[in-house]
C-alpha positions in Angstrom: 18.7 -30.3 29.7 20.5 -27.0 30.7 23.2 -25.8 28.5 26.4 -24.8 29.9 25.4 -20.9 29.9 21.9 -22.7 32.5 19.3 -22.2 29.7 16.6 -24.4 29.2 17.2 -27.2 25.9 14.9 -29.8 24.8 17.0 -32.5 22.9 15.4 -35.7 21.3 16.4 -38.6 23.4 18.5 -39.8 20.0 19.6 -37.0 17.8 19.9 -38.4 14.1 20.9 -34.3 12.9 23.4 -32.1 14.3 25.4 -29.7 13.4 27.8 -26.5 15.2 27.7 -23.3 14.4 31.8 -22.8 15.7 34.8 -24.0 14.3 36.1 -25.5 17.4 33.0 -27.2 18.1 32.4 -29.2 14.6 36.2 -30.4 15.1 34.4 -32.0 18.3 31.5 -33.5 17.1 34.0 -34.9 14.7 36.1 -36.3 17.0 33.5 -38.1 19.2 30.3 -37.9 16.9 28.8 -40.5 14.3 30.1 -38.5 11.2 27.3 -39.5 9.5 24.7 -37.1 11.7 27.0 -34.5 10.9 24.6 -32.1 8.5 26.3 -28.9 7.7 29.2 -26.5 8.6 29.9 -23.0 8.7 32.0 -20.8 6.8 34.8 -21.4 8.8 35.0 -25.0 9.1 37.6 -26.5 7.2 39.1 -29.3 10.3 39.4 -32.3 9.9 38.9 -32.0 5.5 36.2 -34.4 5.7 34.0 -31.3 7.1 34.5 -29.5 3.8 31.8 -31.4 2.0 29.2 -31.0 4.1 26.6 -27.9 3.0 27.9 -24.8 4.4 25.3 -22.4 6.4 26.8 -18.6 6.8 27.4 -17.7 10.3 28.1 -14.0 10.0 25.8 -13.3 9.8 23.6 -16.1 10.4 21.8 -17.7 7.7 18.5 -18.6 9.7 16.7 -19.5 6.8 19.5 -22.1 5.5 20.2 -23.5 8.8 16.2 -24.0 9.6 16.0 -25.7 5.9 18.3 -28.4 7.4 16.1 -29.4 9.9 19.2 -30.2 12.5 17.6 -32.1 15.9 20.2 -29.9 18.0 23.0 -27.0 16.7 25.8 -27.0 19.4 27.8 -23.6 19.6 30.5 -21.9 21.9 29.3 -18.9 24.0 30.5 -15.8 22.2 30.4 -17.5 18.8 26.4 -17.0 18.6 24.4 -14.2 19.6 22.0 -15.4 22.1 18.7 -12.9 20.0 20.0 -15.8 17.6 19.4 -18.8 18.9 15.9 -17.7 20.8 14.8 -16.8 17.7 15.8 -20.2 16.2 14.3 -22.1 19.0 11.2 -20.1 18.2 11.9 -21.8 14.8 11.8 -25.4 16.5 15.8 -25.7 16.5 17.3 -26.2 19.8 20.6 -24.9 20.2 23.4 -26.1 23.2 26.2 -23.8 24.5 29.1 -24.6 25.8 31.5 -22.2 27.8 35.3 -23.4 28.7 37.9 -21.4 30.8 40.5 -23.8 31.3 41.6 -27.4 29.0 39.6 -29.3 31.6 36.7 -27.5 30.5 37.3 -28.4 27.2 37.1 -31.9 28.0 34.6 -32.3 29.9 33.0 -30.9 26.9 33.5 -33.6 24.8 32.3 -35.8 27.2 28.8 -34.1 27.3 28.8 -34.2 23.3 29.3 -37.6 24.1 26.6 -37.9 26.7 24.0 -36.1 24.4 25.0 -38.0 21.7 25.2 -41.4 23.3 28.3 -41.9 22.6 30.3 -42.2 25.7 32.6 -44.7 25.4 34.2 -42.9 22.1 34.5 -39.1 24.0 36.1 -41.5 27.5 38.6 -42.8 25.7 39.5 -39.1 24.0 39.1 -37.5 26.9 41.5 -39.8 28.7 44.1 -39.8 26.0 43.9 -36.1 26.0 44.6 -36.0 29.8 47.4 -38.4 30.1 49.0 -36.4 27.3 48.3 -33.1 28.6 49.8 -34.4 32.2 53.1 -35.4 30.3 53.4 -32.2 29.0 52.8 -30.5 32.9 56.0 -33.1 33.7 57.7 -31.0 31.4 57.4 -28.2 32.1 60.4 -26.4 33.6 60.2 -24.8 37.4 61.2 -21.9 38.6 60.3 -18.3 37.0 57.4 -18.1 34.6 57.7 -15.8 31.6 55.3 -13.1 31.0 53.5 -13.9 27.4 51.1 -11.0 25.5 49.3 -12.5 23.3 48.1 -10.0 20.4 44.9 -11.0 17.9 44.8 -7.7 16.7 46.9 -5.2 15.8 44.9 -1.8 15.5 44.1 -1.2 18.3 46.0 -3.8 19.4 43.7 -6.6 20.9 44.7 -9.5 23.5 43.9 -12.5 24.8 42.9 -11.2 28.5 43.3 -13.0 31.7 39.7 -14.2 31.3 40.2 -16.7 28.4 41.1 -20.3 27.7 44.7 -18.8 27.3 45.6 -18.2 30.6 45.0 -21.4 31.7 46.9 -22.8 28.1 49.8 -20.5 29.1 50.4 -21.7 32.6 50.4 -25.0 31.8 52.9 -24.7 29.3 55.2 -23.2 31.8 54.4 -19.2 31.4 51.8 -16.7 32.5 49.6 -14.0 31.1 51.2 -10.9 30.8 47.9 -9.4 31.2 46.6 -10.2 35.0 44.1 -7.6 35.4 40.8 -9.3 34.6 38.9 -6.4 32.2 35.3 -7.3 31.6 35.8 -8.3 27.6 37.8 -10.8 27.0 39.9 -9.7 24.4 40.2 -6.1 25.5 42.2 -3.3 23.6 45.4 -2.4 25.2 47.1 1.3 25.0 50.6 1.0 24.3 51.7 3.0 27.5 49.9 -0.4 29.3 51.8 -3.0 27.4 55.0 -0.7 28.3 53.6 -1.5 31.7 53.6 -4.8 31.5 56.6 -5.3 29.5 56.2 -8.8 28.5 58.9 -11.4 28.5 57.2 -12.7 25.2 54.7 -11.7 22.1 52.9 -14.0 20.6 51.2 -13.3 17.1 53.7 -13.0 14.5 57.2 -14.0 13.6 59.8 -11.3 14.5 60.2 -10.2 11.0 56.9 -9.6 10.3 55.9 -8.3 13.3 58.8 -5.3 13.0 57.7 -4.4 9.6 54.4 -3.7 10.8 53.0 -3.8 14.8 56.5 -2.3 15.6 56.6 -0.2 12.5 53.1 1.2 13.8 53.8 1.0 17.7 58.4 1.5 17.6 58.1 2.7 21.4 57.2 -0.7 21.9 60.5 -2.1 20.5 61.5 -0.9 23.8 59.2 -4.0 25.7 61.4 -7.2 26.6 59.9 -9.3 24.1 61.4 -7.2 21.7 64.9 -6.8 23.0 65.7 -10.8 23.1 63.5 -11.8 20.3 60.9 -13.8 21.6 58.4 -13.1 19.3 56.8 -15.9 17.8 54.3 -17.0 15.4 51.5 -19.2 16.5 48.7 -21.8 15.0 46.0 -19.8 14.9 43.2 -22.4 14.8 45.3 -24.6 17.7 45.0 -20.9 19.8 41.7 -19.7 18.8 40.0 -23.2 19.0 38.7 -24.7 22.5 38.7 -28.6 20.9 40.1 -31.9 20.4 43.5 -29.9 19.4 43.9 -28.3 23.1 46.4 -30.1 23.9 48.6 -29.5 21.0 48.0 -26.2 21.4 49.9 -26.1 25.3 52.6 -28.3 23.7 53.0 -25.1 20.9 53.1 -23.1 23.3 55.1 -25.1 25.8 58.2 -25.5 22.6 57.8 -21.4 22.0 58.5 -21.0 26.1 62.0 -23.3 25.7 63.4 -21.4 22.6 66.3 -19.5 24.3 66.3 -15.3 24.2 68.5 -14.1 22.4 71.6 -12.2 24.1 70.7 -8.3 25.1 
């Protein structure tokens, strides 16, 4: 088969061990996956709970020697998550490892649906897949027209990183009724903003803390930027982290987050 990122994998016709080596991606072999041929996690899995007995293999950095020991039939991953030095050398090793790359929620599931392809388990990632589009169209029903609201959506906050126009975000964003402040496409995907850009852009609304935390510290640090919009009306808002930072069966509640932060009124100038 060719992974997602067109490299070469050789997968046994019927996997009986798997395992991922991203957060996102064990909440999807959860969701559509016999459990059971679930062999390990990494450091970072901890959804859905029944993840956290599985034997835990480090993945920063990775723990070759552990994750060889399990003898896994494939390792699925997300492109960025693993280094791909790592996984040639583990498929010198004799384990194959599968990418997958996603840039908008379709992307996402269509991903489940080739877990579920590769797994043999179709009929379990169709019926997901579907629920998760007939929800996800609901939401789009929603969502309000007219003007979309510029959202900055911080990671970091020295230097101060964002989610760039490149990422599953911008996709999330829109369909929740708003638009990435950040529209120039830079070629990392979280790039690190100055503060005279952000000034630029101005943003209608920060995501990435509450408002009181986020003006004891990123405005603390950065107070010219208490003169951005965001600031002025109070739309600052704290977010799920793993519903943002995780492409997987939780997409969709992650655009209905963001589509609830969106309605919350500004407060008066």
């Amino acid at each position: 088969m060719r992974d997602d990122l067109g490299r070469s994998v050789t997968i046994p016709a019927h996997p009986r061990r798997i395992m991922s080596l991203a957060a996102s991606m064990t909440e999807m072999l959860y969701a559509v996956a016999d459990t059971a041929t679930i062999i390990g996690r990494t450091q970072v899995c901890d959804y859905p709970k029944a993840v956290l007995s599985k034997p835990v293999v480090n993945s920063y950095p990775l723990d070759m020697e552990r994750l060889v020991a399990l003898q896994p039939d494939i390792v699925f991953t997300v492109e960025g998550i693993t280094s791909l030095d790592d996984a040639t050398r583990l498929q010198q090793l004799g384990v194959q490892v599968y990418y997958q790359r996603y840039t908008t929620v379709p992307d996402v599931l269509r991903g489940l649906r080739d877990i579920g392809r590769i797994l043999h388990r179709e009929p379990q990632a169709r019926r997901l897949t579907d629920s998760l589009a007939a929800e996800l169209k609901q939401l789009e029903q929603q969502t309000p027209t007219g003007s979309r609201p510029k959202v900055l959506a911080i990671t970091w906050q020295d230097p101060i990183y964002v989610y760039g126009q490149n990422t599953l975000f911008t996709d999330k964003i829109r369909r929740a009724g708003g638009q990435n402040a950040v529209i120039e496409k830079f070629s990392q995907p979280y790039p690190a903003l100055t503060r005279e850009y952000i000034l630029q852009l101005n943003p209608d609304v920060l995501l990435g803390g509450s408002f009181g935390k986020l003006d004891s510290t990123f405005f603390k640090s950065y107070p010219e930027l208490r003169r951005i919009r965001a600031y002025q009306t109070r739309r600052i808002y704290a977010i799920n982290g793993n519903l943002m930072e995780r492409p997987g069966p939780r997409v969709v509640e992650s655009v209905r987050e963001l589509q609830q932060l969106l309605r919350q009124s500004p407060a008066q100038l």
